[in-house]
Biopython code that builds the backbone (N, CA, C, O; Angstrom):
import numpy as np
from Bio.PDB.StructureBuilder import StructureBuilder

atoms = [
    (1, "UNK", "N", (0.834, -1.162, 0.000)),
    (1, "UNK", "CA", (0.000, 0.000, 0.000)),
    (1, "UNK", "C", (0.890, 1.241, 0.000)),
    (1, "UNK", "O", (1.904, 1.356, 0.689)),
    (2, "UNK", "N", (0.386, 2.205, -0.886)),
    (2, "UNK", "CA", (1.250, 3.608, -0.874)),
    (2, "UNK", "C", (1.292, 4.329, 0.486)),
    (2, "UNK", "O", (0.395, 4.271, 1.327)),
    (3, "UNK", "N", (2.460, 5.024, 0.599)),
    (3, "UNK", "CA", (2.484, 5.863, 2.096)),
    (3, "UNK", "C", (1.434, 6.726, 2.235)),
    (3, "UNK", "O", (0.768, 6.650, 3.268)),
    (4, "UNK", "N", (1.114, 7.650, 1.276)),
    (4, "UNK", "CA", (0.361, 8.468, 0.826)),
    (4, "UNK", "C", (-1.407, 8.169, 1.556)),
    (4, "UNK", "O", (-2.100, 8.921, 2.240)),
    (5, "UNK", "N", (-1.682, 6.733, 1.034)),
    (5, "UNK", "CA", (-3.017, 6.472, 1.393)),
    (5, "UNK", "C", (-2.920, 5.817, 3.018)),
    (5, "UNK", "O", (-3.950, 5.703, 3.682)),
    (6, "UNK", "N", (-1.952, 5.521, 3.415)),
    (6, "UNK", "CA", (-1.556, 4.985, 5.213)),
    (6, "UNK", "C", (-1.843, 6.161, 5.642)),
    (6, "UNK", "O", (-2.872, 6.313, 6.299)),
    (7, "UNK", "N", (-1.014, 7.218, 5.368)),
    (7, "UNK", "CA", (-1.521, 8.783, 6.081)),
    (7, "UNK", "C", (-2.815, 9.173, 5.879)),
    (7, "UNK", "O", (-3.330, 9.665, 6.883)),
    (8, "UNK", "N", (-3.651, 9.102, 4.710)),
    (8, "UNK", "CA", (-4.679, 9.638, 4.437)),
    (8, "UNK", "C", (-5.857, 9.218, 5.589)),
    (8, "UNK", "O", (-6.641, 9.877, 6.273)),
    (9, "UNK", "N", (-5.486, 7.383, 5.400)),
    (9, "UNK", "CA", (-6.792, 7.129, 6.171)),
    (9, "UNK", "C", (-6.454, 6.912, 7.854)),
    (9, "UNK", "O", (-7.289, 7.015, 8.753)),
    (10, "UNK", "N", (-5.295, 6.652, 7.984)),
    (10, "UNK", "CA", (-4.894, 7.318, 9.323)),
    (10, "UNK", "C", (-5.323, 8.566, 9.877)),
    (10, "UNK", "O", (-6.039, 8.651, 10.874)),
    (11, "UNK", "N", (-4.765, 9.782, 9.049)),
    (11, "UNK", "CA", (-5.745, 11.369, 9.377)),
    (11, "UNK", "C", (-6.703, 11.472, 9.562)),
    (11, "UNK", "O", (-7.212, 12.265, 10.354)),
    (12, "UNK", "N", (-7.355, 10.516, 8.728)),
    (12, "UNK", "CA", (-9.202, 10.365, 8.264)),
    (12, "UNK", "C", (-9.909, 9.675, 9.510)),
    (12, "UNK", "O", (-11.069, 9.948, 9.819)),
    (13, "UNK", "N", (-8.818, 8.405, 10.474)),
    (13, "UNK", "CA", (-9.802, 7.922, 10.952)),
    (13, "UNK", "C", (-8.562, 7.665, 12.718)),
    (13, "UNK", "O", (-8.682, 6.603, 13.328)),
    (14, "UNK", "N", (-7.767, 8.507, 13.125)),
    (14, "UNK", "CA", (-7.223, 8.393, 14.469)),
    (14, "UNK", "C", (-8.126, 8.657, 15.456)),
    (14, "UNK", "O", (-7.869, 8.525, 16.653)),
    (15, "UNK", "N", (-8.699, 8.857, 15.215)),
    (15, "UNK", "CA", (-10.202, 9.233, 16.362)),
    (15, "UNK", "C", (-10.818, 8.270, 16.945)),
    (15, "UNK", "O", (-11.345, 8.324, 18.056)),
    (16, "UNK", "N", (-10.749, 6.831, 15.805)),
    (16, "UNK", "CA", (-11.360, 5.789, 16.575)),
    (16, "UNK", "C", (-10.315, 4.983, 17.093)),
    (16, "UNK", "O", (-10.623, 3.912, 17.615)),
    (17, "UNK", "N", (-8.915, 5.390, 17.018)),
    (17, "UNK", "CA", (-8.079, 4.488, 18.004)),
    (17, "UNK", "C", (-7.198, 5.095, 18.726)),
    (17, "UNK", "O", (-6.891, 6.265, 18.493)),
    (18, "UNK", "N", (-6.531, 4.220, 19.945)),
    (18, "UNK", "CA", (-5.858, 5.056, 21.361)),
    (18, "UNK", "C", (-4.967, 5.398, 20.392)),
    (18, "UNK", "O", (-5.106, 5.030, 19.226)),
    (19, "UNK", "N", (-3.728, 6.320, 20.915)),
    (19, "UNK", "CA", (-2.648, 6.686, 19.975)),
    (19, "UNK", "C", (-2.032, 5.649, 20.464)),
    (19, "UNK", "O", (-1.328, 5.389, 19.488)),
    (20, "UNK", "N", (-1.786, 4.918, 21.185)),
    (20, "UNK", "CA", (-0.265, 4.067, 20.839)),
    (20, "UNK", "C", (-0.551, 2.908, 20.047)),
    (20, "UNK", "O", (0.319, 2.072, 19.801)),
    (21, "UNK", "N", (-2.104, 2.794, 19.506)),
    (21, "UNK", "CA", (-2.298, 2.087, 18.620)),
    (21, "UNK", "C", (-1.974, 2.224, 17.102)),
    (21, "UNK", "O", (-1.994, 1.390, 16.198)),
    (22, "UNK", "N", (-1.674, 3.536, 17.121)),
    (22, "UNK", "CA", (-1.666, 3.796, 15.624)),
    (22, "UNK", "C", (-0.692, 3.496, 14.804)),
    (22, "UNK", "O", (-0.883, 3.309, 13.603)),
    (23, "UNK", "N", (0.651, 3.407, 15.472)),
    (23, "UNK", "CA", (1.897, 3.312, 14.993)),
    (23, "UNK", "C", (2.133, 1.703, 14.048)),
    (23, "UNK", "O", (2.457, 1.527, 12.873)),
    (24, "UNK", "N", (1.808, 0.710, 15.157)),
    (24, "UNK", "CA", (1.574, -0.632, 14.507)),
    (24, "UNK", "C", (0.323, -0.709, 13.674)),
    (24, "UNK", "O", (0.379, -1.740, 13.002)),
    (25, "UNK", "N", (-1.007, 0.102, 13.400)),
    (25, "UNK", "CA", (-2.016, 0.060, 12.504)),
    (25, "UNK", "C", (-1.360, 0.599, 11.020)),
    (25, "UNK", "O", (-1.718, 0.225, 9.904)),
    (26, "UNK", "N", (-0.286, 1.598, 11.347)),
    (26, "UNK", "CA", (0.411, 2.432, 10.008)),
    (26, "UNK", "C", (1.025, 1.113, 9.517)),
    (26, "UNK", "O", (0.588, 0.717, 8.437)),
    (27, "UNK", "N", (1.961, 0.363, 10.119)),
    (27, "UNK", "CA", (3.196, -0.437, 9.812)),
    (27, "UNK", "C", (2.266, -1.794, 9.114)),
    (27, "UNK", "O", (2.615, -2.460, 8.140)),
    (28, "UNK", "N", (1.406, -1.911, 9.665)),
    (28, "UNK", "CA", (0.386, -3.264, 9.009)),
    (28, "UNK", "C", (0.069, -3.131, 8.263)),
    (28, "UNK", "O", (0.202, -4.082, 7.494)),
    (29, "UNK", "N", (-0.669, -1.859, 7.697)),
    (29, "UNK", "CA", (-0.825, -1.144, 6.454)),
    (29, "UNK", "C", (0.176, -1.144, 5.854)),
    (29, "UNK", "O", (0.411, -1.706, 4.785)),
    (30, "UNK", "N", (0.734, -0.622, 6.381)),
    (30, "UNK", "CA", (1.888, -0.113, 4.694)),
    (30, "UNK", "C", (2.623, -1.562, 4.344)),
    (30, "UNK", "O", (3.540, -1.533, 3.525)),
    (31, "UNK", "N", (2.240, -2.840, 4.951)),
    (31, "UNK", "CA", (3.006, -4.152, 4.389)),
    (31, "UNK", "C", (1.595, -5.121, 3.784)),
    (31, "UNK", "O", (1.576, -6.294, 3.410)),
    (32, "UNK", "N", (0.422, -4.056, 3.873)),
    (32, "UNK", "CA", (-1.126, -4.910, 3.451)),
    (32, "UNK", "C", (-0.755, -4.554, 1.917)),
    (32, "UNK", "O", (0.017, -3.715, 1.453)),
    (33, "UNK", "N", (-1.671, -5.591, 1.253)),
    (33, "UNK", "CA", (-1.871, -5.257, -0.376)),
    (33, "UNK", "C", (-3.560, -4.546, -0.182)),
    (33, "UNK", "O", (-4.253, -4.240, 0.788)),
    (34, "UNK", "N", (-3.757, -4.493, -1.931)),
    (34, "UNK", "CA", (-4.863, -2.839, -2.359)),
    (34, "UNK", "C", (-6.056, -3.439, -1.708)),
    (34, "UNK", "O", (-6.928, -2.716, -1.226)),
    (35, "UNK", "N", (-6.130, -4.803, -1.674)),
    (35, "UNK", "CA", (-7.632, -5.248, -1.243)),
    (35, "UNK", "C", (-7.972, -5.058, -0.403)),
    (35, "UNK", "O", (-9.106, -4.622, -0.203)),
    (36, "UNK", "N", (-6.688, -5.436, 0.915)),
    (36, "UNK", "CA", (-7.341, -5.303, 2.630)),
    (36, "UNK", "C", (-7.086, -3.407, 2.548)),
    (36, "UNK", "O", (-7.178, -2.878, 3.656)),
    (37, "UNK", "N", (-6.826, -2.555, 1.511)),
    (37, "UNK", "CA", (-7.319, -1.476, 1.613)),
    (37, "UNK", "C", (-8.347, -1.002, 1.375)),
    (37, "UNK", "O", (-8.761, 0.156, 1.432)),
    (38, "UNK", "N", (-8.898, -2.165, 1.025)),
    (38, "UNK", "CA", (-10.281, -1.654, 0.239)),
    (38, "UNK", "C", (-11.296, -2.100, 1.179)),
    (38, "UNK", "O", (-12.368, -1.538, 1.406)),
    (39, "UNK", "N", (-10.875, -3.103, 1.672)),
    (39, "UNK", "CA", (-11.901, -3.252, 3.014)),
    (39, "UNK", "C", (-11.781, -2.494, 4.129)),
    (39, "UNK", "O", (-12.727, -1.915, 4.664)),
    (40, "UNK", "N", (-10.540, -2.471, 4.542)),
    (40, "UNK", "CA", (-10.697, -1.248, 5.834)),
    (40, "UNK", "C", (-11.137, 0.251, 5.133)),
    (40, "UNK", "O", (-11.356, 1.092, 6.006)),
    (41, "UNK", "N", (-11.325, 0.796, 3.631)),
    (41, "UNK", "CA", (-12.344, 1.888, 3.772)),
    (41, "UNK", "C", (-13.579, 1.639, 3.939)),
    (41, "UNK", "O", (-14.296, 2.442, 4.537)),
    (42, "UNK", "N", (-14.173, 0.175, 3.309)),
    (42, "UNK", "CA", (-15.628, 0.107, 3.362)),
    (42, "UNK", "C", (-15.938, -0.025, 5.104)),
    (42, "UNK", "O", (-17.130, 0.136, 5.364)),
    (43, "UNK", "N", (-15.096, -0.277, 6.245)),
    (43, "UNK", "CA", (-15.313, -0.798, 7.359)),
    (43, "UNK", "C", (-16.092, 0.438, 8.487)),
    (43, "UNK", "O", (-15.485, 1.497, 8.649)),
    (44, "UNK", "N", (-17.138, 0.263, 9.056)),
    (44, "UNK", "CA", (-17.666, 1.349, 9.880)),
    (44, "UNK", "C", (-16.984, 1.162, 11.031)),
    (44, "UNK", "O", (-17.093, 0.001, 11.425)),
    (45, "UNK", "N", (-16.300, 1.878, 11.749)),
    (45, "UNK", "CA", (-15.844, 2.108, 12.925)),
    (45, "UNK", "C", (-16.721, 2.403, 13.842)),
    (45, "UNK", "O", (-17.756, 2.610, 13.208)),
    (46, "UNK", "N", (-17.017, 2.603, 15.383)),
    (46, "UNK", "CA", (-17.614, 2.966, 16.257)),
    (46, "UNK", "C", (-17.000, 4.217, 17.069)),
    (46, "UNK", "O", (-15.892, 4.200, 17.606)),
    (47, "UNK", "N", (-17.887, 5.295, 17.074)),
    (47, "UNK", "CA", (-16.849, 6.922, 17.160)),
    (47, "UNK", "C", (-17.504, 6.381, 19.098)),
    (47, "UNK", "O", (-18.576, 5.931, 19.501)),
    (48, "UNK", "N", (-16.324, 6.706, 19.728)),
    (48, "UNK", "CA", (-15.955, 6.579, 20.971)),
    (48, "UNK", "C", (-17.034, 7.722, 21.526)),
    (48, "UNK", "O", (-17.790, 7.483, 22.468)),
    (49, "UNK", "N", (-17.012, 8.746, 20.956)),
    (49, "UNK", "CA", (-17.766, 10.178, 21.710)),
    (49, "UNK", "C", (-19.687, 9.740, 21.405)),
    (49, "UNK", "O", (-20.600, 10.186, 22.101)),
    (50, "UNK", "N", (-19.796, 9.148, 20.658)),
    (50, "UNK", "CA", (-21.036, 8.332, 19.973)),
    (50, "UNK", "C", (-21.744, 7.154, 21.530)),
    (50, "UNK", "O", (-22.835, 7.193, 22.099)),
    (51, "UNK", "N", (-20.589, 6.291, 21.741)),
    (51, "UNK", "CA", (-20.690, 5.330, 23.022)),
    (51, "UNK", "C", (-20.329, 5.922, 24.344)),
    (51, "UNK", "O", (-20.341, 5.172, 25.319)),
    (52, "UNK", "N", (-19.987, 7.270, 24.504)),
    (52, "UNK", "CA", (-20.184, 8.121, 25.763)),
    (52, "UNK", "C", (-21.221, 8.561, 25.375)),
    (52, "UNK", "O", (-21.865, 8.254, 26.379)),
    (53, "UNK", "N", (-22.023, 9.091, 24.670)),
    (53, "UNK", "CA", (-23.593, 9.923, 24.745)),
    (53, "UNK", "C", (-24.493, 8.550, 25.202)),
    (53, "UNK", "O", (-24.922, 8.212, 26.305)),
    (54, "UNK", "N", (-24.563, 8.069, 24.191)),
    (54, "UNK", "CA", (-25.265, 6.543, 24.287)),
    (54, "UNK", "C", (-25.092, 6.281, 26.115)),
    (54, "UNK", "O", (-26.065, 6.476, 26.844)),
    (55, "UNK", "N", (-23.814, 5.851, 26.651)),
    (55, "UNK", "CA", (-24.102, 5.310, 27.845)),
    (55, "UNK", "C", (-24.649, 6.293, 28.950)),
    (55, "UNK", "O", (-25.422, 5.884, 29.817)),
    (56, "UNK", "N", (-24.288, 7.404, 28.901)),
    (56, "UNK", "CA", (-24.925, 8.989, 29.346)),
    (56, "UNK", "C", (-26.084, 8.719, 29.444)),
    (56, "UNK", "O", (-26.688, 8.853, 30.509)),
    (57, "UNK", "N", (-26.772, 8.174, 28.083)),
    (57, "UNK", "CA", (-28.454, 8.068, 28.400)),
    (57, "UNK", "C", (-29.007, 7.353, 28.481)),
    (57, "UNK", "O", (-30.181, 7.444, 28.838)),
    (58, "UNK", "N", (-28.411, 6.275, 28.183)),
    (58, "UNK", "CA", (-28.969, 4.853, 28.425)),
    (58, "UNK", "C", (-28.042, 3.703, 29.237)),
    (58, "UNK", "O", (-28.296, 2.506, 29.366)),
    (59, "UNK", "N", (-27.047, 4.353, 29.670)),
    (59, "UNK", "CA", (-26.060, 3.141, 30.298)),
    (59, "UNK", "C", (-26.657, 2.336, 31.060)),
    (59, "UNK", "O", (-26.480, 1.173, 30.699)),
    (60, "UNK", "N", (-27.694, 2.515, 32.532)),
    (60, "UNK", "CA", (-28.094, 1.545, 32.911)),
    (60, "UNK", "C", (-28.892, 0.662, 32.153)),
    (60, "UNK", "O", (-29.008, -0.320, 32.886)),
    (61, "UNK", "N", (-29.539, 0.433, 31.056)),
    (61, "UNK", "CA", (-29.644, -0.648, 30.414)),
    (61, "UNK", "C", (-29.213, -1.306, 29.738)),
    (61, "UNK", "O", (-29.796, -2.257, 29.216)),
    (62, "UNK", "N", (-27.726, -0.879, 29.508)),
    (62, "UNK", "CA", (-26.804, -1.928, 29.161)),
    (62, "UNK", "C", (-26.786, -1.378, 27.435)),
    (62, "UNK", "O", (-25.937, -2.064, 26.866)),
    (63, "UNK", "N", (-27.335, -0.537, 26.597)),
    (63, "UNK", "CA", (-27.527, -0.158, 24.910)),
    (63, "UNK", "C", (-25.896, 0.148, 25.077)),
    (63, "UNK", "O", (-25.325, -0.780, 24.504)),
    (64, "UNK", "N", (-25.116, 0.885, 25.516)),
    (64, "UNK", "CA", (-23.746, 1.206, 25.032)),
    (64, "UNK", "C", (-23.023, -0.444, 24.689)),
    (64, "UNK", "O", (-22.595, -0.801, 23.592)),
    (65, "UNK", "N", (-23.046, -1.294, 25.995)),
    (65, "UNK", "CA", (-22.494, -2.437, 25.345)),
    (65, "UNK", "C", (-23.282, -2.904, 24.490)),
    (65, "UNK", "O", (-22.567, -3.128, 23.513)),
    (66, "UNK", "N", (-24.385, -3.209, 24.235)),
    (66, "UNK", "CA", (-25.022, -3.802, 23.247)),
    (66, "UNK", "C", (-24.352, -3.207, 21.894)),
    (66, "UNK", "O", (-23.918, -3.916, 20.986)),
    (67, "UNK", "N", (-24.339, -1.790, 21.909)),
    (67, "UNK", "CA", (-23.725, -0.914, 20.432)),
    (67, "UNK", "C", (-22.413, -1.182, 20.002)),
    (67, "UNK", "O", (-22.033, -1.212, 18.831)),
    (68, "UNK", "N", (-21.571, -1.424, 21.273)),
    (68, "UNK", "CA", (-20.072, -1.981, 20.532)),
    (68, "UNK", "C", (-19.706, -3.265, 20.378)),
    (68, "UNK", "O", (-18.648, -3.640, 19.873)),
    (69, "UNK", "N", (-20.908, -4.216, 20.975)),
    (69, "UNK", "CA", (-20.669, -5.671, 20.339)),
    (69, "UNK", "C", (-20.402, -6.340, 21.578)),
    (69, "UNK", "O", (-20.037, -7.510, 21.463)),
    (70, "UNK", "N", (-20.499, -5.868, 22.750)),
    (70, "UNK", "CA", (-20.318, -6.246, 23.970)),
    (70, "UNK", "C", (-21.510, -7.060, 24.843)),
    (70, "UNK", "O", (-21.604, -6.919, 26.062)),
    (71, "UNK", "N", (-22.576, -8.092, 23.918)),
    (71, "UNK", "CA", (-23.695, -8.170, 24.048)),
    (71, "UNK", "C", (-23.925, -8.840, 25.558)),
    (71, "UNK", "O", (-24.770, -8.433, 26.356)),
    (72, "UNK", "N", (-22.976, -9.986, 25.801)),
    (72, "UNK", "CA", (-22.881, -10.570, 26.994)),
    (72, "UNK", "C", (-23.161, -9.691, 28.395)),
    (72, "UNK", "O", (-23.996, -9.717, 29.300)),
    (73, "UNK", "N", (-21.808, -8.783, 27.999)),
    (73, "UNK", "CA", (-22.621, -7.475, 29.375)),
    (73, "UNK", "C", (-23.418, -6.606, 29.242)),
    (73, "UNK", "O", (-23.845, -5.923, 30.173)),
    (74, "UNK", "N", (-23.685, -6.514, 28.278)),
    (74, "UNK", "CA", (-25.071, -5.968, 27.807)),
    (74, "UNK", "C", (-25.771, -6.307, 28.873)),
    (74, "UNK", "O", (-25.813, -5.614, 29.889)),
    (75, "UNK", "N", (-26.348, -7.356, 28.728)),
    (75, "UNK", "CA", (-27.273, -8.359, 29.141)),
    (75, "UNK", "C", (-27.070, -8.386, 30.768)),
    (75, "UNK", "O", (-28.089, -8.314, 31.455)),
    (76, "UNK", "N", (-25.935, -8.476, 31.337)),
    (76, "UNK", "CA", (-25.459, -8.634, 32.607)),
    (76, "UNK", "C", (-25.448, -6.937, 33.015)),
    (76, "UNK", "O", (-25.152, -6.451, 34.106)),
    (77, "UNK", "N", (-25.664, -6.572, 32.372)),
    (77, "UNK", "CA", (-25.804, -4.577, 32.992)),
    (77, "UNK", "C", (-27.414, -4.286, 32.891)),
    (77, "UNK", "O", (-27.861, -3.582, 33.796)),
    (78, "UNK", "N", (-28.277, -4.716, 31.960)),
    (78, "UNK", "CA", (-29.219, -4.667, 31.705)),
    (78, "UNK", "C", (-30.328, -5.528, 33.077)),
    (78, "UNK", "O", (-31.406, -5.093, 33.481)),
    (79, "UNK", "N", (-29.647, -6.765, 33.527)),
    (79, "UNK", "CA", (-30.426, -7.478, 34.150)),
    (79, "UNK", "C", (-30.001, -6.861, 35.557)),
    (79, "UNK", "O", (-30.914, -6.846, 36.382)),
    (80, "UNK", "N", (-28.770, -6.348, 35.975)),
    (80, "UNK", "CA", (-28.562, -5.398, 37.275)),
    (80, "UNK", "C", (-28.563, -4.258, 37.620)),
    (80, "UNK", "O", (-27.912, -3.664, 38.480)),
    (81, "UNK", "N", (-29.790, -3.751, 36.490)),
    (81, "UNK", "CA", (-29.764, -2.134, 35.742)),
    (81, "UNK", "C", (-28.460, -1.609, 36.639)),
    (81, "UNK", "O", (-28.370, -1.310, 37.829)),
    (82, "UNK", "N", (-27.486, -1.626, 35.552)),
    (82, "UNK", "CA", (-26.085, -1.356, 35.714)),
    (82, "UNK", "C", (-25.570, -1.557, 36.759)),
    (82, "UNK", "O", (-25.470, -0.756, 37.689)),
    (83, "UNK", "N", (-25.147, -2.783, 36.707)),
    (83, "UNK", "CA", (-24.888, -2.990, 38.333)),
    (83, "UNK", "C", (-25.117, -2.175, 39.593)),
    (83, "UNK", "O", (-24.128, -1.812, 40.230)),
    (84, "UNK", "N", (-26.590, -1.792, 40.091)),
    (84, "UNK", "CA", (-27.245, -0.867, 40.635)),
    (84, "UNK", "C", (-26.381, 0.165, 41.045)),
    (84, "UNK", "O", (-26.030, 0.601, 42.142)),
    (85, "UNK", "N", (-26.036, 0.542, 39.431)),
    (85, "UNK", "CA", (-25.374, 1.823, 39.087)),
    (85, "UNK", "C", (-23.806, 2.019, 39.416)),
    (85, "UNK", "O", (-23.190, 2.900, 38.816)),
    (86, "UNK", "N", (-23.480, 1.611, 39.892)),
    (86, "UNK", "CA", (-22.254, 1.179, 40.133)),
    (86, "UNK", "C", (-21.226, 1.038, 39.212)),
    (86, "UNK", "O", (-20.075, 1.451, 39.354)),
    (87, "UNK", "N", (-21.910, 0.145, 37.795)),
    (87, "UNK", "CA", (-20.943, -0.218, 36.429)),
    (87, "UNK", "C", (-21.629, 0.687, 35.688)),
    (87, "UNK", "O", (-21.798, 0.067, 34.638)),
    (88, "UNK", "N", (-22.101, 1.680, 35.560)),
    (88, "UNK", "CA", (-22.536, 2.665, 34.812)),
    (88, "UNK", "C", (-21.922, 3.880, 35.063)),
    (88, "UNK", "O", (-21.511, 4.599, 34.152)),
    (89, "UNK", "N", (-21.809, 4.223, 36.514)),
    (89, "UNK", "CA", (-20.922, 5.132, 36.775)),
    (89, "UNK", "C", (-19.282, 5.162, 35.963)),
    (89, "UNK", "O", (-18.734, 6.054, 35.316)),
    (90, "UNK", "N", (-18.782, 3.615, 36.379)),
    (90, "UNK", "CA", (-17.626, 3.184, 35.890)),
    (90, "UNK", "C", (-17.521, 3.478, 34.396)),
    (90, "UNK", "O", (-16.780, 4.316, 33.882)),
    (91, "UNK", "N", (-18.256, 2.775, 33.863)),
    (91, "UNK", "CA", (-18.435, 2.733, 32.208)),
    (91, "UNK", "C", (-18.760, 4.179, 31.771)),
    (91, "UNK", "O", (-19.133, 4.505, 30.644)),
    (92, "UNK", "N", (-18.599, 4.850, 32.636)),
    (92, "UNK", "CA", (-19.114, 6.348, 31.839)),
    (92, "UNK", "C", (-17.078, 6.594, 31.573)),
    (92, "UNK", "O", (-16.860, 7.076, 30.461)),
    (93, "UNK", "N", (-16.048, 6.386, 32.228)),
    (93, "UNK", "CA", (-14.875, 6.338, 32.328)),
    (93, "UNK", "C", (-14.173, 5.646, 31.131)),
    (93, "UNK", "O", (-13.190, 6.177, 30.615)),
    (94, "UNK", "N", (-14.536, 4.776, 30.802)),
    (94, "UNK", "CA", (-13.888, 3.367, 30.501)),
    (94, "UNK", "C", (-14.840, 2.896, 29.187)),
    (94, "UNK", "O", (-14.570, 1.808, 28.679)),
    (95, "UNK", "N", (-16.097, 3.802, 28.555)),
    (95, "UNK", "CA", (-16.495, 2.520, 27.219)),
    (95, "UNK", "C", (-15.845, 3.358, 26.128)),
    (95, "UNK", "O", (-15.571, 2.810, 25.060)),
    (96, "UNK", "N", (-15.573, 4.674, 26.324)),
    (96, "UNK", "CA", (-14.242, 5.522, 25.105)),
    (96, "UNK", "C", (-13.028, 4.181, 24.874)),
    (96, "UNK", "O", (-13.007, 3.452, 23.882)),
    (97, "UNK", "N", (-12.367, 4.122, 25.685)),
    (97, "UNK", "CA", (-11.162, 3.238, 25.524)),
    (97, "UNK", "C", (-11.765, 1.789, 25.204)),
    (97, "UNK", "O", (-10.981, 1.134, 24.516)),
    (98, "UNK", "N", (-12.960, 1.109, 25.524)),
    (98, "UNK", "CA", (-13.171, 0.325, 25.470)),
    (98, "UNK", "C", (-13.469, 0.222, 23.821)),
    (98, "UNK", "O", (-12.967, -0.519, 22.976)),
    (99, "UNK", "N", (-14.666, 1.448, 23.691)),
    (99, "UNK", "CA", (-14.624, 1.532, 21.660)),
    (99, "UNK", "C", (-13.552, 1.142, 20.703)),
    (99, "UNK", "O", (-13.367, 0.332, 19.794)),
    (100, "UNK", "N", (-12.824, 2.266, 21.443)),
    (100, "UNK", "CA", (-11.445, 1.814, 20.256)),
    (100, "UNK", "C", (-10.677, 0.858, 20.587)),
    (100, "UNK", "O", (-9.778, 0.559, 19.800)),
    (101, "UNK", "N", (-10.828, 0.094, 21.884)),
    (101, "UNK", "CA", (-10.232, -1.589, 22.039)),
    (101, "UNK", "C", (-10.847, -2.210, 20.446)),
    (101, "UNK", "O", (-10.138, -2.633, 19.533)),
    (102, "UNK", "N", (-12.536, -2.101, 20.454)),
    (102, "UNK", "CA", (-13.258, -2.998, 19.916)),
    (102, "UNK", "C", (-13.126, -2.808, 17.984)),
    (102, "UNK", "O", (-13.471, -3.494, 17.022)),
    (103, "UNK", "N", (-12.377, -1.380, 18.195)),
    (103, "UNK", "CA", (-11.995, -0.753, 16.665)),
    (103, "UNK", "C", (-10.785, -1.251, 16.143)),
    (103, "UNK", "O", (-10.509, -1.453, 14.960)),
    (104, "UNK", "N", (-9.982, -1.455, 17.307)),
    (104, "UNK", "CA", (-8.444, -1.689, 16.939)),
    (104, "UNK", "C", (-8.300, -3.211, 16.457)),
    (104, "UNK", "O", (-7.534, -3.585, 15.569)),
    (105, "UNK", "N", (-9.432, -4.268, 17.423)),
    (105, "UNK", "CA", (-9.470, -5.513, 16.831)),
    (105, "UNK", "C", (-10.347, -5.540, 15.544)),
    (105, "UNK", "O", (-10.036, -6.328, 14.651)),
    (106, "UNK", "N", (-11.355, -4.777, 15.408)),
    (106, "UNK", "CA", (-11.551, -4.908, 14.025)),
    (106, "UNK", "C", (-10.456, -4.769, 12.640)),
    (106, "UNK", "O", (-10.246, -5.492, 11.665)),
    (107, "UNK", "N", (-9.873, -3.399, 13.131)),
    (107, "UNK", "CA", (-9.049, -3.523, 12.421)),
    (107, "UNK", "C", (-7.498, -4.638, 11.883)),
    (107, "UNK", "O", (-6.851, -4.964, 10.888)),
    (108, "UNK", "N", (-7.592, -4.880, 13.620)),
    (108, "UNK", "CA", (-6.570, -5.827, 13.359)),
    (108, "UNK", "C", (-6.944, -7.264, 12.174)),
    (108, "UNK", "O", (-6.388, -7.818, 11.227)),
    (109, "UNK", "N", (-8.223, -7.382, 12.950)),
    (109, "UNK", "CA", (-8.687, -8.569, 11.858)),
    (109, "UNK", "C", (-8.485, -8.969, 10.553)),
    (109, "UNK", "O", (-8.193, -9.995, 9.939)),
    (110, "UNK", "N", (-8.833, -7.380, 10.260)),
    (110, "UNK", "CA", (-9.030, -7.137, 8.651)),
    (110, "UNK", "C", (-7.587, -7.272, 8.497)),
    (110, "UNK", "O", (-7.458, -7.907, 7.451)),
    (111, "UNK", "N", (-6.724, -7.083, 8.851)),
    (111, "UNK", "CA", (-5.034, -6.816, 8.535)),
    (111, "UNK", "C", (-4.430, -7.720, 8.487)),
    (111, "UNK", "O", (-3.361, -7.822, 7.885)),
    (112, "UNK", "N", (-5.285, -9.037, 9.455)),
    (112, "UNK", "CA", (-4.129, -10.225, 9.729)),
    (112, "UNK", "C", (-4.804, -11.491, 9.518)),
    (112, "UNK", "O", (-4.771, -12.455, 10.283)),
    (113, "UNK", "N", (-5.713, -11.363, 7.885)),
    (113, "UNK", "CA", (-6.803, -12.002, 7.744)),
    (113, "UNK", "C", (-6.374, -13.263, 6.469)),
    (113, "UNK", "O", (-7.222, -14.069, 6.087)),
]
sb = StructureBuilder()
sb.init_structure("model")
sb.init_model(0)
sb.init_chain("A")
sb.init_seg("    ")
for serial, (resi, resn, name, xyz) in enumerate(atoms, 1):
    if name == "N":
        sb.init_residue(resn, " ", resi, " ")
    sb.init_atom(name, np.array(xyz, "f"), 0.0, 1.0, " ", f" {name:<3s}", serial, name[0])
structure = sb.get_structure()
């Protein structure tokens, strides 16, 4: 893959991952061929500031994990309406970093597929 398009969609899309992720997302790229470029543009990411509003208004029922694929605690936040608030408080901290955990393995996927 050209350097050119590693920067582009790097610029285009560092928002959905921690920074010390990015360095090894550049280096995977730039040793991927045109196809797995063509899938990580078609790929929707999950915007971190998107799963802080979401848990803001709905965290005790568990919709933020449900939205990043986290269905299991979904379900386990949902049935202890948030662990009587307790893991909602928490998760108001922690589902940003948790997004782009769930972005970085997508991406990884696509990279090491």
């Amino acid at each position: 893959m050209e350097k050119q398009q590693v920067d582009m969609f790097i610029m285009s899309n560092n928002k959905f991952f921690e920074p010390h992720q990015i360095s090894s997302i550049r280096q995977a790229m730039l040793n991927a061929d045109e196809s797995t470029f063509l899938r990580l543009q078609a790929t929707n990411f999950k915007d971190p500031i998107i799963s802080l509003v979401i848990s803001l208004i709905a965290g005790p029922l568990g919709v933020d994990r449900f939205v990043i694929g986290d269905v299991g605690l979904g379900i386990a936040k949902l049935l202890t309406c948030g662990g009587f608030g307790i893991w909602t408080i928490v998760d108001y901290f922690l589902i940003m970093g948790r997004t782009r955990e769930v972005n970085y393995e997508k991406i990884q996927e696509i990279l090491h597929y």
